[in-house]
N, C-alpha and C positions, 0 to 999 in steps of 0.2 A: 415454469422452469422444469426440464424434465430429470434433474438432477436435486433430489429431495434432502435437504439435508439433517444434521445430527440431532438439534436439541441443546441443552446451553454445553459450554464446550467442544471440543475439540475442532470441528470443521468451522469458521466462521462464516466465511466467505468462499465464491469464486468466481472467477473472470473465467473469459475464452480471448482467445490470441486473433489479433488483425485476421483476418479483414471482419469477424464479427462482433469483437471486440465487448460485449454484453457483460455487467458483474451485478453479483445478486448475495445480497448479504444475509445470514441466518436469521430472521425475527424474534428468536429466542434467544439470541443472548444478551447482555447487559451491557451497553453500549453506551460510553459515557463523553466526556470532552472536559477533557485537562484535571483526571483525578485519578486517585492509583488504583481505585479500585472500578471494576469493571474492564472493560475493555476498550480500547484509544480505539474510536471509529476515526480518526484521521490517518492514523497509522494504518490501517487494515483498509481504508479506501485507498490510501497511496498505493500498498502492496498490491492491490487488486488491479489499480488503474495500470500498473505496472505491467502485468502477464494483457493488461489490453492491449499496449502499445507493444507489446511484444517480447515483454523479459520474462528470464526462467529466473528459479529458482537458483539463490545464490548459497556457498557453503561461507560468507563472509559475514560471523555472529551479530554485528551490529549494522549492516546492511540493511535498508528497508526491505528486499528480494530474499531474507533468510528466509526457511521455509516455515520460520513455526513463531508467535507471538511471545516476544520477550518482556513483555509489562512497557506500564509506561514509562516514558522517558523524555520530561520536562524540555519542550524548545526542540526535541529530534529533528535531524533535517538528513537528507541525502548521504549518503556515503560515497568515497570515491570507485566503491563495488559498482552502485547504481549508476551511477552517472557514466562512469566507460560505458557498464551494458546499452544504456540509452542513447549514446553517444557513436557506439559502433551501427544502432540502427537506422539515425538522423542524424548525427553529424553533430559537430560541435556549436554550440550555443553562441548567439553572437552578445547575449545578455553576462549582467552579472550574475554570479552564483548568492544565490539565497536562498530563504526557508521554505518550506512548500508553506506553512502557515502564512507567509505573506502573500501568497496570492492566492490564497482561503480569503485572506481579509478583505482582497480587492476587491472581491466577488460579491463578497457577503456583505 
């Protein structure tokens, strides 16, 4: 990656915008799943995969697109920030609205 980043804190992560769409996450940080300390990598993949398919940065504090990590936060799911932005650039879903954690689990 020719974009070297911080060390633990501040810059986690970052993505690049369609068409190259690429995200690359800090090795140094503390990167946990479903605990308050550390850092939610499901959260901070979302926000990443986010600026891939092509969303900026939102000024909406509980938005997954806000610009800055606001801790974790049990069961998060999409805000209606996110979804217009993703929606303005693919159109409306023809699915139901649910958690990104549920199609984590599909996968996994």
């Amino acid at each position: 990656c020719g974009s070297p980043f911080d060390g633990p804190g501040r810059v986690l992560a970052h993505a690049y915008f369609p068409s190259n769409g690429r995200c690359h996450f800090d090795e140094d940080e503390r990167y946990t799943d479903g605990a308050s300390s550390g850092i939610n990598l499901l959260w901070v993949a979302t926000h990443e995969f986010g600026h891939a398919l092509g969303l900026h940065h939102s000024d909406v504090r509980n938005a997954v697109m806000y610009p800055y990590y606001t801790g974790y936060k049990p069961g998060f799911g999409l805000q209606e920030d996110d979804i217009k932005g993703i929606q303005a650039h693919y159109g409306k879903s023809f699915y139901r609205r649910t958690t990104v954690s549920h199609f984590i689990g599909a996968i996994g």
